[in-house]
C-alpha positions as CSV (number, residue, x, y, z in Angstrom):
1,X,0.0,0.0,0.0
2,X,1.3,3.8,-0.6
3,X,0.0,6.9,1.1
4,X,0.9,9.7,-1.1
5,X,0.7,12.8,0.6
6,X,0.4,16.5,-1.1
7,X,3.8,17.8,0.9
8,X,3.8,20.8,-0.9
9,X,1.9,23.6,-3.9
10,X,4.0,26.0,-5.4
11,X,1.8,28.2,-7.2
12,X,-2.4,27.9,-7.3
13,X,-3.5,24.0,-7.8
14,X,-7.1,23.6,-8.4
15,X,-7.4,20.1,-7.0
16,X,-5.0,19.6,-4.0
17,X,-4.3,21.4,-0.7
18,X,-1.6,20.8,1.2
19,X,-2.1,17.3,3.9
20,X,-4.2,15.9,1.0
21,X,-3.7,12.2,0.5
22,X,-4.4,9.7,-1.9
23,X,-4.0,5.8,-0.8
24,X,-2.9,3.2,-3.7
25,X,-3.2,-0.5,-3.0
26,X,-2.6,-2.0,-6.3
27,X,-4.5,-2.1,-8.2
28,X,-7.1,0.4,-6.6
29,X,-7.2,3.4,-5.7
30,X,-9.1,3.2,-1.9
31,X,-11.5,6.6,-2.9
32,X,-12.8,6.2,0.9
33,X,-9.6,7.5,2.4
34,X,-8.7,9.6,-0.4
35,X,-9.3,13.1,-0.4
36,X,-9.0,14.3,-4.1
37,X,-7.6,12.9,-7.6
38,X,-6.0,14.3,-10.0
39,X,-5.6,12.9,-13.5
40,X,-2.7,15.3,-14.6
41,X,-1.1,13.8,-11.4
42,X,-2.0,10.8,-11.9
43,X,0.5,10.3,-15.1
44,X,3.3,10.8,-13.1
45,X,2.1,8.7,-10.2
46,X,1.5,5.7,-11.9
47,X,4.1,5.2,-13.6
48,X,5.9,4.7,-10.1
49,X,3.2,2.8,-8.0
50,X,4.2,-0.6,-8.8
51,X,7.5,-0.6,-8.8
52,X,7.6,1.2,-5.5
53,X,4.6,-1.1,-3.8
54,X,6.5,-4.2,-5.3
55,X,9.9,-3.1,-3.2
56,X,11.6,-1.4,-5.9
57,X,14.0,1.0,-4.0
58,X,13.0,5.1,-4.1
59,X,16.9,5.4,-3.9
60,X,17.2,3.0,-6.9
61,X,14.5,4.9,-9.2
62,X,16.1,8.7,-8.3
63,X,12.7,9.3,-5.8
64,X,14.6,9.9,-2.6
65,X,18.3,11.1,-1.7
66,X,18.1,8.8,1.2
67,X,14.7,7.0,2.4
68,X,13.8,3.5,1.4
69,X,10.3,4.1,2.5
70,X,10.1,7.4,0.9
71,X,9.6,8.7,-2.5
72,X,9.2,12.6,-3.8
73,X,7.5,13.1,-7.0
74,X,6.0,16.2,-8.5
75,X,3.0,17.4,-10.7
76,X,3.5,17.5,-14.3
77,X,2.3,21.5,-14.0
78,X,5.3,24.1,-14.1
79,X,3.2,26.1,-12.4
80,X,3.8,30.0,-12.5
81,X,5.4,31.9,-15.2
82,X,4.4,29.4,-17.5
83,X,0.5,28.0,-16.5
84,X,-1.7,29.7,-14.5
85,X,-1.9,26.5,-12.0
86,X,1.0,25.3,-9.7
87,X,3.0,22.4,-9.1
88,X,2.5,19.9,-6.3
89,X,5.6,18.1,-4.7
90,X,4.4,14.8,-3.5
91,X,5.7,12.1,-0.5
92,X,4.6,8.7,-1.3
93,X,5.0,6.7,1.8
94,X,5.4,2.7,1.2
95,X,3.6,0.9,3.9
């Protein structure tokens, strides 16, 4: 299972605030303890969720300087100066 947690907004996103989380336990998504979805983030989440539930190291795959239960990953939105949304940093913790 992964908690993946909206650790931080730079700039105005439409979906998330900060705190919001979103639980994976592959293959679902649990929508009861989820608080929002977005499908922009969800490209760039997905492509890590398996790998990462399946004990693939964050280290390994470049998510985390030095957690093995942690991975960083951020919205596909550059935010400011180029949108008029904002990106969101997320920590996806692997239970």
């Amino acid at each position: 299972m992964l908690e993946i947690e909206v650790h931080k907004i730079e700039g105005d996103c439409p979906v998330f605030e900060e705190g919001d989380r979103m639980i994976v336990d592959d293959p679902e998504l649990d929508l009861e303890k989820t608080d929002a979805v977005c499908t922009h983030a969800l490209d760039t989440l997905l492509h890590y969720t398996t790998a990462l539930e399946n004990g693939v190291s964050p280290i390994d795959l470049g998510l985390s300087k030095s957690s093995e239960d942690t991975a960083f990953l951020q919205c596909v939105d550059p935010g400011k100066e180029y949108t008029d949304g904002g990106t969101v940093i997320f920590k996806c913790k692997i239970d």
